[in-house]
C-alpha positions, 0 to 999 in steps of 0.5 A, spaced: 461 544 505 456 542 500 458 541 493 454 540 487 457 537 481 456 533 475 458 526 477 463 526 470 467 531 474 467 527 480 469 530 487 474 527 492 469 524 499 474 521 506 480 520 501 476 517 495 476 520 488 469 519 486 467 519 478 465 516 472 469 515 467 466 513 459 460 512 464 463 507 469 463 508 475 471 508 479 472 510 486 479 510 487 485 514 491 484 522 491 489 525 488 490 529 495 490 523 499 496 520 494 500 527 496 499 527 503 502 519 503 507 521 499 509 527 504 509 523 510 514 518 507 518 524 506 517 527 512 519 520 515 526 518 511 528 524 509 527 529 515 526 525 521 530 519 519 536 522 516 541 518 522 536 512 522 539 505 521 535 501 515 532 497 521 529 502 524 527 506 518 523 499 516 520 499 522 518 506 521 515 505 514 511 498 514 505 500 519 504 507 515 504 504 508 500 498 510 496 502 513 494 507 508 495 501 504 489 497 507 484 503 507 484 504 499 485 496 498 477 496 496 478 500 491 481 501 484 487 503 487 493 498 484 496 504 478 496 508 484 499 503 488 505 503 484 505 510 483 507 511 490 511 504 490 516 509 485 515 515 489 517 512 495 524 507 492 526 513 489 525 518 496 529 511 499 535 511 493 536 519 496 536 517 503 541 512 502 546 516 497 546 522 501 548 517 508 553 515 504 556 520 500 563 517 499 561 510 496 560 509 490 552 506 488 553 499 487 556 499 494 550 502 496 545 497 492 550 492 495 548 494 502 541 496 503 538 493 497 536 485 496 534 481 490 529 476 491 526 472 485 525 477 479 525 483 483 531 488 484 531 494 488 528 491 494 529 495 500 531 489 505 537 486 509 538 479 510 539 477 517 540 469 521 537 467 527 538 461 530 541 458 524 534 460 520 536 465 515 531 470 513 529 477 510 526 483 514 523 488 507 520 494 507 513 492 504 510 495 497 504 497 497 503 494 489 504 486 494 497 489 497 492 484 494 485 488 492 478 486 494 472 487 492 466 487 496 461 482 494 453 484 494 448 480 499 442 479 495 437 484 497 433 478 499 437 475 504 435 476 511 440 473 515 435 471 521 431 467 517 434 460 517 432 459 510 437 462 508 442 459 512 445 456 507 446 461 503 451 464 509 454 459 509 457 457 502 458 465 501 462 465 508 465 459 505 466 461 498 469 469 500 473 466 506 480 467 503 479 474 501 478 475 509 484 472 510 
């Protein structure tokens, strides 16, 4: 299982591709792990999901794509991210015209496919609960933010309470990105 190789050819390491391009350093999603995803969203929506409602089938897609979402969210991953964004609207685009053959594709738009804001092709429905309208969507992975890790000063001992201080303002100041 070893491998030795020059680090501008790059090797794929726990789903990561690392490699240096033009003498930068980038890690992002190996190109396996991007069919893999792909393939189970396939899987899901076309041969498992064929007799789901959109609710369900939504319901089925959101935790693996935030999931797998999350685990690249460190890493230059956001081309990547709309990549697999595009796979997965067209693989749901065939789910719907081949649920509805018979229906012409504005009607199928008009049905599974909500606007909000800028953005069309969003797959979605609108529903009122309780006098509240509200919209129950099929996340995207392009929306998940990412996050890049900050280095402590190698100095820093957080069992030193001269360096309280200097926790604190990084706690502080990277708060939001724990969010």
């Amino acid at each position: 299982k070893t491998l030795i190789t020059h680090i501008s050819e790059g090797f794929d390491f726990l789903g990561f591709n690392v490699r240096k391009y033009n003498g930068t350093l980038i890690i992002k999603p190996s190109k396996k792990s991007q069919k893999r995803f792909t393939v189970k969203l396939h899987e899901i929506i076309l041969a498992k999901g064929k007799a789901l409602s959109q609710q369900e089938l939504i319901g089925k897609l959101n935790p693996i794509i935030q999931g797998w979402g999350n685990y690249y969210s460190h890493v230059v991953s956001k081309e990547v991210f709309c990549r697999c964004d595009q796979v997965l609207i067209n693989q749901i685009k065939r789910w719907a015209y081949r649920k509805h053959t018979d229906k012409s594709r504005e009607w199928i738009r008009n049905k599974y496919f909500i606007r909000d804001g800028n953005r069309s092709w969003i797959f979605g429905l609108e529903y009122v609960c309780g006098g509240i309208k509200d919209k129950f969507i099929l996340r995207k992975l392009a929306d998940i933010p990412i996050r890049r890790h900050v280095k402590v000063k190698c100095e820093a001992n957080p069992f030193d309470p001269s360096w309280d201080t200097y926790f604190e303002r990084r706690k502080r100041k990277y708060a939001w990105q724990r969010a």
